[in-house]
Each structure stands twice: as C-alpha cells, then as structure tokens.
N, C-alpha and C positions, 0 to 999 in steps of 0.2 A: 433551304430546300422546301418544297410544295408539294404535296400530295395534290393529284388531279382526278377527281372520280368523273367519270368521263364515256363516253360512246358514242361511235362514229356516227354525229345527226347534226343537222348544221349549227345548232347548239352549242354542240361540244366541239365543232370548229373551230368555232369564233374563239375560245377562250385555249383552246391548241394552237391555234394562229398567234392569241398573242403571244403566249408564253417565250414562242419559238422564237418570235419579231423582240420580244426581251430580251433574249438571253438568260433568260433563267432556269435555274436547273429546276428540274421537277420530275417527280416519280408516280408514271401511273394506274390508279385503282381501276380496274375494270369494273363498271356499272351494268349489266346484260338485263337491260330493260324488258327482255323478252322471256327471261326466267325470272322477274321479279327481284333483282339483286335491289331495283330501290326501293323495298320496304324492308330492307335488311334494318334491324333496329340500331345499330352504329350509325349505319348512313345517314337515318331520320334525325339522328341528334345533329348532324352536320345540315342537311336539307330538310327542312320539314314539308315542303312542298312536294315531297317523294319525285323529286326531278333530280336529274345530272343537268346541267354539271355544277359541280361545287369544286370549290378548294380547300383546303386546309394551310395554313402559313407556319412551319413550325418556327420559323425567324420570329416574328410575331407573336403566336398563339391566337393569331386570329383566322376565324374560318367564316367562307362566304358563299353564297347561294343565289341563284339567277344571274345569267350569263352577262346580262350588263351591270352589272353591280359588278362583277368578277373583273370586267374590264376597265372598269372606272377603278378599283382596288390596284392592279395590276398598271394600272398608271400613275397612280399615286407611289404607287411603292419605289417605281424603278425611275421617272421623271421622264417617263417615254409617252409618244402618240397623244398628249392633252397638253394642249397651250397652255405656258404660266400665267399669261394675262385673263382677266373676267371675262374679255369680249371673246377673246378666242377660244377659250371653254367652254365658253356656255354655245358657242357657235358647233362645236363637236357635241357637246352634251345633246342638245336639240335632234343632230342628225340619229345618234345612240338610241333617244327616246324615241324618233318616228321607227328607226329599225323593231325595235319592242312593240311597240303600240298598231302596226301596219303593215310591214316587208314579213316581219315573221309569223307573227299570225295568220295572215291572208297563205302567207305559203302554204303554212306548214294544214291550213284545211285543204286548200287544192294540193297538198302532197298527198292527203287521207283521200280524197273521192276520187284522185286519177290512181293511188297506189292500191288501198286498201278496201273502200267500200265493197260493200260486199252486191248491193243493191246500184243500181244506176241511177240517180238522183238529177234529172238533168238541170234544174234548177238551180239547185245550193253549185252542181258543179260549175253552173253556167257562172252563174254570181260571184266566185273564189276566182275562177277563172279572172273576167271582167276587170277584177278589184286589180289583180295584180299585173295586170297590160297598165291599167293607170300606174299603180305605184312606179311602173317601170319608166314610164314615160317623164313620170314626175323625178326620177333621178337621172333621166335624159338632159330634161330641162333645165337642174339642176348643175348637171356639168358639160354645160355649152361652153361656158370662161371659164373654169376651174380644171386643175389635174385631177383634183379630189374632192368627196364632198363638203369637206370644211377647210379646203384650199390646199393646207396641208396634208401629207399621207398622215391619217388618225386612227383611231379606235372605230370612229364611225366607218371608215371601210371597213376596216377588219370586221365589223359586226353584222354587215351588210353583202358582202361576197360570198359568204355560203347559204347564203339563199336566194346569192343569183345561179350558182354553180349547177341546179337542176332545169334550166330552163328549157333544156330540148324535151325533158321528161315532159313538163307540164306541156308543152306544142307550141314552144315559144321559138320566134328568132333574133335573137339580137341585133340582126343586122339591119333592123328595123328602126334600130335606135343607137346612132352611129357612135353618140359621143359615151354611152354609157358600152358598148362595145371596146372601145378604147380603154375607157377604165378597167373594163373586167378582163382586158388580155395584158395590161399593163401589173394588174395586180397576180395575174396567174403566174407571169413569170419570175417572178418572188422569189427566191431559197426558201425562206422563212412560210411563207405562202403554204408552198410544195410540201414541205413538211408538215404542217399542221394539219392541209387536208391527206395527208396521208396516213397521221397517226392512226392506228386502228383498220387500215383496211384488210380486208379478208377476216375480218372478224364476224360479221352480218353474213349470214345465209343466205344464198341466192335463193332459196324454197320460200314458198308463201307463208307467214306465221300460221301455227295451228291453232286449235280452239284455244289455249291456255296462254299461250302467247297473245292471242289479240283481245280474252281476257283482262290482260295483267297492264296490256298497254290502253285499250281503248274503252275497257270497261268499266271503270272506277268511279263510287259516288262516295257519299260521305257516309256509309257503314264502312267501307274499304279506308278510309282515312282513319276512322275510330279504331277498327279492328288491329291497323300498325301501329298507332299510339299506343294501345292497350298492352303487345308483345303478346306471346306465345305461353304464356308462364303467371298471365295474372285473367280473374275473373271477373263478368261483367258484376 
C-alpha cells in the first residue's frame, strides 16, 4: 500500500496517473496547499521541499518527493512504463527530464500570470507564453514518427499530459499542432488517464485565493523555510 499526499495540480497528476496506470493500490492524504497543510511538520519529514506530491511505500519503508523521482520510483517498483534496456531508459529518462526542466516550469509561470498575478506583467507574461508555443511545437516535432514521446506509452507521457491539459486556459490551440493533438486525445481516452485527472476534483474552489491563501502559496522565502524546520514548539 502507498500513501499519496497529493492535490489536484498537474503535479499531483502526473504521479495520480501513474499509480492508476500501475495498478497500485494507494490511499490518499490530502495536501490543501492553500491552507498550508505543507508545512505540516509530518509532511516535511516526508517532503522537505514543502511541495506535494510525495509518496510513502509502506511495502518498502521508503518515501519519495518530486514528482519525477516518484515516477521513476513507481517504475522501478511495478516494472511498468521504463524500458529494461539502457538505450530505451535513458531515451524515457531524457523526455521525464525536459518535462521537469521546461514543459513544467514554463507552465506552471504562465499558469501564475494568466491565473494569479495580481498586476499585468506583459512582459514576463509574454515571455512564459512564447516559451511554451515552442516547448509545444518541439513535442510536435517530436511525434511526427512516433505514437509517443519515447516510442513506447511511458512515464514521459504520463509526466507531460497534464501540462498539456490547460492549454485553452493559457489561449492555446492544439490544433495547431496536429501530431501532438493526436497524442493528447489518444492519451485522454485512457481509463487510467481519466481517473488520475479526476482524483481530487471539486476539491479546489472555484473563488480566487484570499490574502492567506496566495500567502502560503506564492509567498515564501527562506525565513518561511526556517520557520517549518524549526516547528511550532521550539525557539530560535
């Protein structure tokens, strides 16, 4: 069994998608990132990062943090979604790493200036924008010949689909980009898919976060790190 501390963000997707595409059972923790459940000091011993999602293994005793660590875990465990050969691992491993390093990042800021800014930035919004028409095109290009991005259905879709999932938000059209179109209506109709982006829906408020909420989410420096280390109970 797995414990999943978890909340509906394409984050916590990714590693909802795989479990579902495992078959593994898993029981899960609600993380409400918007009343600060991650600097619950349990949590932090599992995530130090004060991020969801994490897992816990109790098959194992081992517990993981950052979502593609989670999925590379979660493939090793169950012998699913990573090729057993070097070439073809590391050919998934590659696509996993641009998803971290690029698709999610570049998102998840044009999430923040088209969702949350509070100010109109046209610049930085321009710029998040921009990056992510390229990223898009560059997984167009990518599966002109292929079903998927590392041939096979892998982790690297799985890691990469829910942060395509927002694209009308940010004033995208897919149909722009026919072959990456194809992959992302082929991966919607999933079972497994379906369910992972499902876990947790009508959990998020339709209402705008209030002051304490966009606090706890977008205002954090390193006294807010020190202050969760420290706990409730001890002095500086």
């Amino acid at each position: 069994m797995i414990d999943l501390y978890y909340w509906p963000t394409p984050n916590g997707h990714k590693v909802s998608i795989m479990l579902e595409e495992c078959g593994i059972d898993y029981t899960v923790k609600r993380v409400d990132i918007g009343s600060g459940d991650q600097f619950e000091p349990d949590f932090l011993k599992i995530s130090p990062n004060n991020r969801m999602p994490a897992i816990v293994d109790h098959d194992t005793g081992v517990s993981v943090f950052e979502s593609g660590a989670i999925l590379t875990y979660l493939a090793e465990k169950t012998g699913s979604f990573m090729p057993p050969d070097l070439a073809g691992r590391y050919e998934v491993l590659q696509w996993l790493f641009w998803q971290m390093a690029n698709l999610g990042p570049t998102a998840g800021q044009l999430s923040h200036y088209v969702n949350y800014a509070k100010d109109d930035v046209p610049y930085a919004h321009a710029r998040h924008k921009n990056e992510y028409d390229r990223l898009l095109a560059v997984m167009d290009v990518r599966l002109r010949d292929r079903a998927f991005l590392a041939g096979e259905y892998s982790l690297a879709d799985i890691a990469c689909f829910p942060w395509i999932v927002p694209y009308r938000r940010f004033g995208f059209d897919l149909d722009r980009f026919a072959h990456l179109r194809r992959w992302f209506d082929t991966l919607k109709q999933r079972e497994a898919v379906q369910r992972g982006m499902n876990l947790g829906k009508g959990w998020r408020s339709s209402k705008a976060p209030d002051e304490n909420a966009r606090a706890l989410m977008f205002g954090q420096n390193a006294e807010t790190v020190y202050k969760a280390a420290r706990g409730p109970d001890t002095k500086e």
